[in-house]
N, C-alpha and C positions, 0 to 999 in steps of 0.2 A: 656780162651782168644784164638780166632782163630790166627794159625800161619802164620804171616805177608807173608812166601813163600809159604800158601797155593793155589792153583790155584782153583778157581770157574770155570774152564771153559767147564764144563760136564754140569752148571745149564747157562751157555749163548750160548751152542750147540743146547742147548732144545727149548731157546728159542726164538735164529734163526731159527730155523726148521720149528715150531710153526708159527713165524711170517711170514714164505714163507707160509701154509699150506702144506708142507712138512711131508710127513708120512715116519716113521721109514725104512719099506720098499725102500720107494724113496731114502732116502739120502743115504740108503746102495748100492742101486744099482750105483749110482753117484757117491758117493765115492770109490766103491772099497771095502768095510768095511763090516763085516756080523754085520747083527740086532742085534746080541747079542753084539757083541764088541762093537758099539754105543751105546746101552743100559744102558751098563755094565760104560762106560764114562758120559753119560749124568746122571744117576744118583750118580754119583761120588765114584763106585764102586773100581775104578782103574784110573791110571792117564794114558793120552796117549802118543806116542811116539812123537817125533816132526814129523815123518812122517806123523802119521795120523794127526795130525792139519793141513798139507798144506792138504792134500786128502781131508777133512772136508772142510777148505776153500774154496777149489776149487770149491766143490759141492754145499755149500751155496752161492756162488758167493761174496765172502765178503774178504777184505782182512784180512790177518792172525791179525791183531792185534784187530781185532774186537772181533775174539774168548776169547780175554782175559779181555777186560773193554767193548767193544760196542763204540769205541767212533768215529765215521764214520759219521759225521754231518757236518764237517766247510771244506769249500773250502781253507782254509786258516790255516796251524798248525804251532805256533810258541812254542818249549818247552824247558826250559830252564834244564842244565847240570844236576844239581840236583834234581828235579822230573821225568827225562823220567823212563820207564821201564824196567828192565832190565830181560829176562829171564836165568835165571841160568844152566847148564849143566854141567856132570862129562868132564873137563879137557878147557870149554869154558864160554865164558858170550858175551847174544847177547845183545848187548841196542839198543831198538826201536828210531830209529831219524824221523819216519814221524807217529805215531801212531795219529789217528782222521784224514786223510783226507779224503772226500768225494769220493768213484769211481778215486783211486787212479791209475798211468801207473806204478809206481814206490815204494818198497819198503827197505828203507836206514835201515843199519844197521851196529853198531860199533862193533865190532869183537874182542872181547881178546881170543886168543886160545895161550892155555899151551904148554911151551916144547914138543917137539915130538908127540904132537897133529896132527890126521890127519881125512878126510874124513873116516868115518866108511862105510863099503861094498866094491862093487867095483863101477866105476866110472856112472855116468848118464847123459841123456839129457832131454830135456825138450824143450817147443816153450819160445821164446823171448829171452833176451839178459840179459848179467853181467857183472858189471863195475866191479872192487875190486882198492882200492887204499892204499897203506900200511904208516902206519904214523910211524912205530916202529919194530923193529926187522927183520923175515924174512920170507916170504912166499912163499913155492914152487905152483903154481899151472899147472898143469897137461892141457890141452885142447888137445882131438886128440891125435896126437901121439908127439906134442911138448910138453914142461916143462917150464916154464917160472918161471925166480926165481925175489922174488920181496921184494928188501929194502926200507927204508925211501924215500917215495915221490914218487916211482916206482909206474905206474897205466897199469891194465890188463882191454881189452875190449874186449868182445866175444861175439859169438852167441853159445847159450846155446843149443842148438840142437846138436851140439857137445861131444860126450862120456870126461865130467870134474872130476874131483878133485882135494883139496889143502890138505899141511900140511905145520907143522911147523919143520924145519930140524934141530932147533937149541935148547939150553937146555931150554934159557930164555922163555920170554912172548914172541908173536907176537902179535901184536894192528892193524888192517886195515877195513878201511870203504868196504862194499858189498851192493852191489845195484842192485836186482833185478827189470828188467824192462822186459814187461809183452809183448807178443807177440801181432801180428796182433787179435780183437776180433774174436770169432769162432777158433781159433785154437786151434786145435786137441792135446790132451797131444800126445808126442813121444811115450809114453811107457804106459804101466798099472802100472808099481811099483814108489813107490813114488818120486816124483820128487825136487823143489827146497828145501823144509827145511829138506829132507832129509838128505842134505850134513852137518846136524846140528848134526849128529847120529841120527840114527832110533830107537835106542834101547836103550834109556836113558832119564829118568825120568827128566821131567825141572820143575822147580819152578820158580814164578816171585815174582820180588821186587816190 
């Protein structure tokens, strides 16, 4: 019996790729990613980091929650509490709020991050903008050389061009909505290293519900 947080998303990388005619080469060059490391994902060798999913997306031009069901067809996504998806991470849990929209600006996400959780590396930018809005506990986010601390009902707006990161300063849970919105079309990543779902950690293994 296949395990419910196993991730297929090495056989829907494939077969993005596939459907752009996209050769192994190309997507590695686009991504960032050496042939082998996509290889080694696609046929479900090894699971990838959340980094590499945005780098993959990027390159596929698809939004990230494609990578995980495909489901990028309705102009329209209404999903109710109990079926979205949630991907799992050591010391967080992201649930997908806009997963299926067509050629999305915007990608919503409900945020549990654990006590003393914080942005893994050091801070990053990237093109377009980030809402965050906190429904529970406390959230430091970092933008530039300011810090901005954010309780229940407190909302942070930026330009993610900007060197960011958050944590959590306190023992409990923190809960807050994250809303990445997507820059002018054509623009140029800030950096080579990876940029929005980085801030998820790079180096930790996620499972989806």
């Amino acid at each position: 019996m296949q395990d419910p947080y196993d991730i297929n998303i090495g056989i829907q990388i494939r077969y993005l790729r596939k459907q752009k005619s996209m050769t192994l080469k190309e997507l590695s060059e686009r991504s960032g990613l050496s042939v082998n490391a996509i290889s080694r994902i696609e046929n479900c060798q090894t699971s990838p980091t959340v980094s590499s999913v945005h780098r993959l997306a990027l390159a596929l031009d698809v939004p990230i929650a494609a990578l995980f069901d495909g489901s990028v067809a309705s102009p329209t996504v209404f999903i109710q509490s109990e079926s979205r998806k949630k991907v799992r991470m050591e010391g967080r849990i992201l649930e997908m709020l806009g997963a299926g929209m067509v050629d999305p600006l915007t990608e919503p996400f409900y945020v549990t991050l654990d006590g003393r959780e914080k942005t893994k590396g050091s801070p990053y930018k990237h093109s377009g903008e980030e809402f965050a809005y906190c429904l529970d506990g406390e959230v430091n986010f970092t933008v530039g050389n300011n810090t901005f601390t954010l309780h229940a009902n407190d909302s942070l707006l930026f330009k993610s061009d900007q060197p960011h990161s958050w944590e959590n300063p306190a023992d409990q849970a923190a809960r807050f909505l994250l809303i990445f919105i997507k820059g002018e079309p054509g623009s140029p990543s800030l950096q080579s290293e990876p940029q929005i779902m980085r801030e998820f950690s790079p180096s930790i293994e996620m499972k989806l519900d």
